[in-house]
C-alpha positions as a LaTeX table, in Angstrom:
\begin{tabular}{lrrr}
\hline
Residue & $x$ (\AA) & $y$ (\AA) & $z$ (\AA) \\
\hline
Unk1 & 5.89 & 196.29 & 170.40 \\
Unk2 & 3.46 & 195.05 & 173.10 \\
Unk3 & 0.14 & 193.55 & 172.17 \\
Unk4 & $-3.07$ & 193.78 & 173.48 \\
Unk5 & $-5.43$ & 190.51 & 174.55 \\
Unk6 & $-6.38$ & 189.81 & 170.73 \\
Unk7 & $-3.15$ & 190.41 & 169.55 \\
Unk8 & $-3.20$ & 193.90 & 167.63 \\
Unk9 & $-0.79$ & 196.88 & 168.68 \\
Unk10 & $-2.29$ & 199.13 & 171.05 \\
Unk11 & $-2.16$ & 202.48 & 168.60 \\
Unk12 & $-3.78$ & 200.07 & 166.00 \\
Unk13 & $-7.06$ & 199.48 & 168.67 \\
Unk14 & $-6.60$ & 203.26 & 169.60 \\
Unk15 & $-7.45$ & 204.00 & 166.16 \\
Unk16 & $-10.51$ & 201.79 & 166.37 \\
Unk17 & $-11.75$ & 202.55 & 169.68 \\
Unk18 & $-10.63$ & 206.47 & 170.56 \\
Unk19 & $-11.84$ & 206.40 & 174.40 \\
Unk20 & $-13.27$ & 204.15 & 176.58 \\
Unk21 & $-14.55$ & 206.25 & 179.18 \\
Unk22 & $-15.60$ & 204.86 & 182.53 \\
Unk23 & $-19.14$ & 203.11 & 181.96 \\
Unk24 & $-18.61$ & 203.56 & 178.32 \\
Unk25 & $-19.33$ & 201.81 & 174.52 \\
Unk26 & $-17.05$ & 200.65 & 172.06 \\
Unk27 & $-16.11$ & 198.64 & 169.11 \\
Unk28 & $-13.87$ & 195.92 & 168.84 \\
Unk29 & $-12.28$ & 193.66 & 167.29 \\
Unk30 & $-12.37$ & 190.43 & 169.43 \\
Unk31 & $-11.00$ & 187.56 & 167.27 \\
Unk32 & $-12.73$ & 184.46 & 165.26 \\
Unk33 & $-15.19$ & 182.32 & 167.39 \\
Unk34 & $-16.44$ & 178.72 & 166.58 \\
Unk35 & $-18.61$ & 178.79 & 164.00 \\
Unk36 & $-22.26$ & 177.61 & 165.48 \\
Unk37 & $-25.73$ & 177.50 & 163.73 \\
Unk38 & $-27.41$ & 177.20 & 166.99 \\
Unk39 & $-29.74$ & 179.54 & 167.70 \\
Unk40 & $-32.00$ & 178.28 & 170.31 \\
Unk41 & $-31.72$ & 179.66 & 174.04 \\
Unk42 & $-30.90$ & 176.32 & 175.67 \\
Unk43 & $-27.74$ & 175.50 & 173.31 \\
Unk44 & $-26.81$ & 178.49 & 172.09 \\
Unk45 & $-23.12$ & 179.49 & 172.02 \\
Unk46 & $-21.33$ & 182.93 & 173.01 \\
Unk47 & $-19.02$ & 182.40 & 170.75 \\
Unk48 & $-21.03$ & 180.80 & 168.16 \\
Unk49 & $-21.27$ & 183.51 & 165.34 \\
Unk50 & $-24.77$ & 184.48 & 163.51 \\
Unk51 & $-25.06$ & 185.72 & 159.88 \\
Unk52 & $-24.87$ & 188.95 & 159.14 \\
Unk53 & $-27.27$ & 191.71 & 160.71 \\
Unk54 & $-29.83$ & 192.99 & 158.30 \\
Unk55 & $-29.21$ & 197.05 & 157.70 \\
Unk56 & $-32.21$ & 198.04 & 159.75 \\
Unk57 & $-31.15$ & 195.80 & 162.82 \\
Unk58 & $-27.51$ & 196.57 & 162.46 \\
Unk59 & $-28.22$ & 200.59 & 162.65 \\
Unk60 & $-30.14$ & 199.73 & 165.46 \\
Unk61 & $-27.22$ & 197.95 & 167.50 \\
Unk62 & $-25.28$ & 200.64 & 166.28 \\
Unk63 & $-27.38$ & 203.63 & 167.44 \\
Unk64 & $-27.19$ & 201.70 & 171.08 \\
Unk65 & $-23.91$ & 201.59 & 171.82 \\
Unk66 & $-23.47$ & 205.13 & 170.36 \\
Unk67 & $-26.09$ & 206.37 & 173.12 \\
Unk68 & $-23.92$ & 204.07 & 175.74 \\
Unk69 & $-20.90$ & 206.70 & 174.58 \\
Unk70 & $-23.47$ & 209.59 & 175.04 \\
Unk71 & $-25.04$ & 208.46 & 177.89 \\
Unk72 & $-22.93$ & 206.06 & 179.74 \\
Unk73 & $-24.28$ & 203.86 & 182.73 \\
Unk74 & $-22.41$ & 204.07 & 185.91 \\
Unk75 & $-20.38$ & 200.53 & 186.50 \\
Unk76 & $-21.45$ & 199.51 & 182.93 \\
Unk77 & $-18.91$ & 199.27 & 179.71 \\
Unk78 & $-20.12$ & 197.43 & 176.42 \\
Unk79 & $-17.84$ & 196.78 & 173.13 \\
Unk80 & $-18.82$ & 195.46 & 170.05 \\
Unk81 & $-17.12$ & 192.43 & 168.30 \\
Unk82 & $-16.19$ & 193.87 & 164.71 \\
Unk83 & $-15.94$ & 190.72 & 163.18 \\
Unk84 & $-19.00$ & 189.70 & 164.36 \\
Unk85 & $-21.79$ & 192.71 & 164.61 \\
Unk86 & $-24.31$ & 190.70 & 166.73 \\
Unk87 & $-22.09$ & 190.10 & 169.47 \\
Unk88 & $-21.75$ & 192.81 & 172.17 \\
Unk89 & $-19.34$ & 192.12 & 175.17 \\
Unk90 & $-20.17$ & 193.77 & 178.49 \\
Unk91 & $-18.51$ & 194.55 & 181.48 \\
Unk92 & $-20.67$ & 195.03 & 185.09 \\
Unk93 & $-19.09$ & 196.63 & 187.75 \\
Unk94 & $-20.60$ & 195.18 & 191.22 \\
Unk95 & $-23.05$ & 198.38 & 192.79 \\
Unk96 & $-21.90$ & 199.85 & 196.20 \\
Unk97 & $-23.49$ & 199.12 & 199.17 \\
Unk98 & $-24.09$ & 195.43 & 197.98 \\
Unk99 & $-22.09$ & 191.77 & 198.63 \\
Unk100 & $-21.28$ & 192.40 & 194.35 \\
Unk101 & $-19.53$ & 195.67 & 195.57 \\
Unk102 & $-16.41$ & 195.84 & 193.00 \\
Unk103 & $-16.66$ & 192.95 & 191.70 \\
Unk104 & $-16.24$ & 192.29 & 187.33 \\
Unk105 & $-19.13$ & 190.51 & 185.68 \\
Unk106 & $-18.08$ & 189.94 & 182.23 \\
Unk107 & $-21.49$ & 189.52 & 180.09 \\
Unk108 & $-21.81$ & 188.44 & 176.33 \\
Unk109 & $-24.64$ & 189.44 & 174.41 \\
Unk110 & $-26.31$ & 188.01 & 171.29 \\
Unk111 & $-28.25$ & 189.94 & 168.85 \\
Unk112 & $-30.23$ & 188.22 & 165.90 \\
Unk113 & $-31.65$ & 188.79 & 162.96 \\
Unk114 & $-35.11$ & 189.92 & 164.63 \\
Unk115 & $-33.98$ & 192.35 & 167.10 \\
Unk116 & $-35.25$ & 194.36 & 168.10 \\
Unk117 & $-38.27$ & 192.31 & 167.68 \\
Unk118 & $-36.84$ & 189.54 & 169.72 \\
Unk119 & $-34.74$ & 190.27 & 172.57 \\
Unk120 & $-30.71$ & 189.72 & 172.77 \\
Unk121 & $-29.52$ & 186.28 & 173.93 \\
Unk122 & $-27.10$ & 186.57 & 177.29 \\
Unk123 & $-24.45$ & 184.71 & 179.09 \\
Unk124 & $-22.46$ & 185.59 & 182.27 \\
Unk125 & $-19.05$ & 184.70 & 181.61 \\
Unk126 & $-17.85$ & 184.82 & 185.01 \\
Unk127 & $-19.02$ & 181.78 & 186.87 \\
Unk128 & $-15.48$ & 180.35 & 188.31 \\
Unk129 & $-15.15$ & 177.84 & 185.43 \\
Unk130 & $-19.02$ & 177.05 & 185.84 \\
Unk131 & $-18.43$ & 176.52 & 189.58 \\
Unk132 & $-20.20$ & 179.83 & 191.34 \\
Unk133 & $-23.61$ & 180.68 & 191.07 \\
Unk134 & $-23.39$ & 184.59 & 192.09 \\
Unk135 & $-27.40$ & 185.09 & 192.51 \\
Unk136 & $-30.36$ & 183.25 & 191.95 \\
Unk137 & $-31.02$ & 184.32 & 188.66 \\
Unk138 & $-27.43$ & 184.14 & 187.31 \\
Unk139 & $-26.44$ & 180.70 & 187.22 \\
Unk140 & $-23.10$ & 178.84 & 187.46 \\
Unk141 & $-23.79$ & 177.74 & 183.13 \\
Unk142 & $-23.94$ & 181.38 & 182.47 \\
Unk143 & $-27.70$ & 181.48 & 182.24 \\
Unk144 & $-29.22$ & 184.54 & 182.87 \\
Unk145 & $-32.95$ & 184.45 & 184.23 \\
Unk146 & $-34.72$ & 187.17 & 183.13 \\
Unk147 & $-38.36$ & 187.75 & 182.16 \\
Unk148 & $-37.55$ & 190.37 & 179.14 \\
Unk149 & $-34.86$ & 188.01 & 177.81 \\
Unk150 & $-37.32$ & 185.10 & 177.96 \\
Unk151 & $-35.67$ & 182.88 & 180.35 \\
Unk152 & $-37.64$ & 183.55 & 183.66 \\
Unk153 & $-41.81$ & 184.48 & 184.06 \\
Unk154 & $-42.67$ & 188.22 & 184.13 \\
Unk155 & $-42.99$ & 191.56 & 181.88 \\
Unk156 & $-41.50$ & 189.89 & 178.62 \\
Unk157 & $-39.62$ & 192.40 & 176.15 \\
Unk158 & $-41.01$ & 194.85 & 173.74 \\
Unk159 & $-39.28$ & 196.68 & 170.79 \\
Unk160 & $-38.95$ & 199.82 & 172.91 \\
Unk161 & $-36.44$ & 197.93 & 175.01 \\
Unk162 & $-32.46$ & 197.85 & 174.23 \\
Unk163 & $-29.20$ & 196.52 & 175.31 \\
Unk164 & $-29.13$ & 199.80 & 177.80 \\
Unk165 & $-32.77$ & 197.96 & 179.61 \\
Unk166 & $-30.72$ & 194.47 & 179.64 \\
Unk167 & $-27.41$ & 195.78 & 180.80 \\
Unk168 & $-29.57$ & 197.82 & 184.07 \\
Unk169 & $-31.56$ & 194.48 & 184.23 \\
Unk170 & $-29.08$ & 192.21 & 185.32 \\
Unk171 & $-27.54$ & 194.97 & 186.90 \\
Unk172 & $-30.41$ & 195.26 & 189.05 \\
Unk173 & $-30.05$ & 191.67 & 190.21 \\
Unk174 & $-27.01$ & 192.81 & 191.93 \\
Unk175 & $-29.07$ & 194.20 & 195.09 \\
Unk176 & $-28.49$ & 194.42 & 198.98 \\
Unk177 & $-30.23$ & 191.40 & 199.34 \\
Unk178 & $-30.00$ & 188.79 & 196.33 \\
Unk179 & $-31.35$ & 185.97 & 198.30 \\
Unk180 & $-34.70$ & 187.52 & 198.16 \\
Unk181 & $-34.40$ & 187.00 & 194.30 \\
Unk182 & $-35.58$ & 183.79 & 194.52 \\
Unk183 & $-39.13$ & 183.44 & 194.13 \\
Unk184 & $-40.85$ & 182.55 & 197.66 \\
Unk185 & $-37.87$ & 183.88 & 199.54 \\
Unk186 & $-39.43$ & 187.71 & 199.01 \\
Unk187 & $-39.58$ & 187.56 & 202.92 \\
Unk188 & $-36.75$ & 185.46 & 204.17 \\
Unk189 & $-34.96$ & 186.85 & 207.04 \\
Unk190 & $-32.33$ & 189.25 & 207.49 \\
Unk191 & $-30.12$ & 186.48 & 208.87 \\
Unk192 & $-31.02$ & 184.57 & 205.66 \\
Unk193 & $-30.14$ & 187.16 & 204.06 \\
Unk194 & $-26.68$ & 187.94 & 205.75 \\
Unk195 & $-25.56$ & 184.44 & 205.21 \\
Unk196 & $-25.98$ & 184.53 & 202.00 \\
Unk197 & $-24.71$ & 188.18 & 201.28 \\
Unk198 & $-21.58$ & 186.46 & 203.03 \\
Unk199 & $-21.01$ & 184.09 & 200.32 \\
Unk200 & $-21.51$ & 186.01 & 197.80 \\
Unk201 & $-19.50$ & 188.59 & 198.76 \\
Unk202 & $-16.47$ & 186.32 & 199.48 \\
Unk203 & $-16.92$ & 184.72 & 195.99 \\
Unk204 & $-16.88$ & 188.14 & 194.39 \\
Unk205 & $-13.37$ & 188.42 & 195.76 \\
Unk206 & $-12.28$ & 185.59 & 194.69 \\
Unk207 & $-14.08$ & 184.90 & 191.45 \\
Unk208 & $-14.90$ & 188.27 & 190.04 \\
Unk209 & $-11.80$ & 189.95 & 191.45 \\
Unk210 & $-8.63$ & 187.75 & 191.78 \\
Unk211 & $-9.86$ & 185.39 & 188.44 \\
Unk212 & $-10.89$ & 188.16 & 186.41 \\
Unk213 & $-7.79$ & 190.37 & 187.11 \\
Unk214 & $-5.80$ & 187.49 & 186.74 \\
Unk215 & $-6.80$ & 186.95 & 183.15 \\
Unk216 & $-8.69$ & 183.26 & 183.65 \\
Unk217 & $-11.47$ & 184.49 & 181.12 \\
Unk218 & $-10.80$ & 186.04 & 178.01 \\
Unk219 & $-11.90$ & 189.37 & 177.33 \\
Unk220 & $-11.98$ & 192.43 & 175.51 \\
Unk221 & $-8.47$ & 194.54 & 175.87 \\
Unk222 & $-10.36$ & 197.75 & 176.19 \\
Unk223 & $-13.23$ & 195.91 & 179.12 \\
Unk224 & $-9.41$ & 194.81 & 180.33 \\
Unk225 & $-7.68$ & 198.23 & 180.79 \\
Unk226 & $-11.65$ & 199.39 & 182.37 \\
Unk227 & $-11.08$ & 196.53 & 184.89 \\
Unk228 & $-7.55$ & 197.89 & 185.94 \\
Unk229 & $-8.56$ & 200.94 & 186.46 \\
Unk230 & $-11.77$ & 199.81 & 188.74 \\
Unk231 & $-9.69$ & 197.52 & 190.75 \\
Unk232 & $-7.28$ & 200.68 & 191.63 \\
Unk233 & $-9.99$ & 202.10 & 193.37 \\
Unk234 & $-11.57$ & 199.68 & 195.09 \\
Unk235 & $-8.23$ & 198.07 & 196.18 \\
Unk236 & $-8.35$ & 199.36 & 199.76 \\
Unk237 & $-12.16$ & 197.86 & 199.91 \\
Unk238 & $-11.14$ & 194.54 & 198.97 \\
Unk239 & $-8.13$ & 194.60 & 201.30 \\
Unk240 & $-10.36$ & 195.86 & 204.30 \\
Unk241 & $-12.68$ & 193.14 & 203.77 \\
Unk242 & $-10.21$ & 190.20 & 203.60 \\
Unk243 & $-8.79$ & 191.00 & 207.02 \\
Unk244 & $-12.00$ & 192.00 & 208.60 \\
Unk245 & $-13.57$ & 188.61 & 207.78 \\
Unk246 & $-9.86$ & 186.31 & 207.58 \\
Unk247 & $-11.47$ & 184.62 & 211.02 \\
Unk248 & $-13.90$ & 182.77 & 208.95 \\
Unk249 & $-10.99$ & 180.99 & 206.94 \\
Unk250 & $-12.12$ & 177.24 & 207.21 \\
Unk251 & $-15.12$ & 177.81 & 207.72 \\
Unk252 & $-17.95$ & 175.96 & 205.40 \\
Unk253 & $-19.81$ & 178.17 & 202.85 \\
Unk254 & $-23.60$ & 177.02 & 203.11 \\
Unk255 & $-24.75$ & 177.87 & 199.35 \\
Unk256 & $-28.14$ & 176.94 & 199.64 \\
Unk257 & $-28.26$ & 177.19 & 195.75 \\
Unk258 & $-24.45$ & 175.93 & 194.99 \\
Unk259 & $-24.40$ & 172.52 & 197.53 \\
Unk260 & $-20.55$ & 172.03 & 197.89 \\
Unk261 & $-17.65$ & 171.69 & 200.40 \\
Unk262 & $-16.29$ & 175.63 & 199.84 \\
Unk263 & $-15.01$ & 177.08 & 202.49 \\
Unk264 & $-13.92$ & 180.40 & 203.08 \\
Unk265 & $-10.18$ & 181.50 & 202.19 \\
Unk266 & $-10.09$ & 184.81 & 202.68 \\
Unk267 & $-6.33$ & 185.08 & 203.86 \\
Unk268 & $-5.80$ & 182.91 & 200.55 \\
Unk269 & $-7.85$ & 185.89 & 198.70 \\
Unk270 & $-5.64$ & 188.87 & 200.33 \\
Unk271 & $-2.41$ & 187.19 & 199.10 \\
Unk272 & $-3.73$ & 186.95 & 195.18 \\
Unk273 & $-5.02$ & 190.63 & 195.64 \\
Unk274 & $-2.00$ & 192.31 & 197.01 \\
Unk275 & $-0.29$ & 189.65 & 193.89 \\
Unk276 & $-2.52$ & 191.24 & 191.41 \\
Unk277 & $-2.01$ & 194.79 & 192.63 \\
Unk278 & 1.95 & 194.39 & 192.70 \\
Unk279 & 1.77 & 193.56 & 189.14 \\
Unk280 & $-0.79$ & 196.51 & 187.72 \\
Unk281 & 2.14 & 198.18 & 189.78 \\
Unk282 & 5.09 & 197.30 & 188.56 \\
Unk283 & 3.63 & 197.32 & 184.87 \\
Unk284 & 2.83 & 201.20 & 185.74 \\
Unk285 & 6.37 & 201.90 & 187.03 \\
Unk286 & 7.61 & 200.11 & 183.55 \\
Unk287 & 5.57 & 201.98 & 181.18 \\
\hline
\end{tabular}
């Protein structure tokens, strides 16, 4: 009997999970982490686990994700870990219209002992090994700068807020123009702008596309099969973009907050896509 990524049956996590609806909530069972007693912001671990939730807190978490079910946020999916309650795993589809377009932004979230007191702790998984820095406030560690999670200046986070006002936060971050993040770039030029959109949206394809449909970061089965699905139908997008731009191939990538030698590769990019889409389609003509 096939398997899914943490090694149960599928009808066993069918029982668990029911549906996973686009832009939907979950729970599952992920698998043992490290063990980690770290609970600061500048060492803390996703995969470290906390002790267990106090009642209130926990019926909290759970009352969340159940309204996530209810009310589910376009390009947004969240699971919870089973064995470990304070651990929510999140997937962030990359908004139309913007150089994330399509793209899968796997996101783990940390909930304490205080929350909703104290806001979650996050970490963007998908950062090319630690390589890519997709934005300004998302950095190549995983960090996460935001003002309600603590990490950056601004509005800081109040007990009204949830995992539904982080998940739309970082979301947000995903604009038309993500350069403009950066604080005194508010009115940096459109070419500015472009450049960097260019980037950005080539490192999508390769990072948050090809690696994360390839299976280079461990994930949730049921975040998995809502990946497969989204790359279906954004397939002809990614495609169209890879031979619209393939003339850049060589070219240097000027990151002006990731200094490196990239260059673009986009003819490199179209070969793991089509790759990547032969295999969701063979596995379909199998099943």
């Amino acid at each position: 009997m096939a398997s899914s990524d943490d090694g149960q049956p599928p009808a066993k996590q069918a029982k668990k999970a029911a549906h996973l609806p686009q832009a939907a909530a979950a729970i599952f069972k992920h698998g043992p982490g490290p063990a980690s007693s770290h609970s600061r912001a500048e060492d803390w671990s996703p995969n470290g686990y906390t002790s267990p939730l106090p009642p209130t807190c926990l019926s909290r978490v759970t009352r969340e994700l159940l309204d996530l079910v209810t009310n589910p946020l376009p390009g947004i999916a969240a699971v919870q870990d089973e064995d470990d309650l304070g651990r929510v795993h999140a997937l962030l589809i990359g908004p139309s219209g913007t150089p994330y377009q399509g793209g899968f932004f796997y996101l783990v979230l940390r909930v304490t002992e205080q929350y909703p007191m104290q806001p979650p702790k996050a970490q963007l998984m998908t950062t090319g090994s630690g390589q890519v820095r997709f934005n300004p406030n998302l950095y190549k560690n995983g960090k996460v700068c935001l003002s309600i999670l603590g990490t950056w200046e601004g509005p800081c986070w109040t007990p009204a807020m949830g995992l539904r006002s982080v998940l739309l936060s970082v979301q947000s971050l995903m604009n038309e123009k993500p350069y403009r993040n950066e604080p005194g770039f508010a009115s940096a030029s459109v070419k500015k702008c472009d450049e960097y959109n260019d980037i950005v949206q080539h490192e999508t394809l390769r990072v948050a596309v090809c690696e994360m449909m390839e299976g280079r970061v461990p994930m949730p089965q049921l975040l998995r099969q809502e990946m497969r699905s989204a790359f279906g139908q954004h397939y002809q997008y990614y495609t169209d973009l890879c031979r619209r731009h393939i003339n850049r191939d060589g070219k240097p990538m000027r990151d002006p907050f990731n200094p490196g030698q990239a260059k673009f590769s986009y003819g490199s990019v179209l070969k793991r896509l089509e790759s990547v889409n032969q295999q969701l389609s063979a596995g379909a003509g199998s099943s």
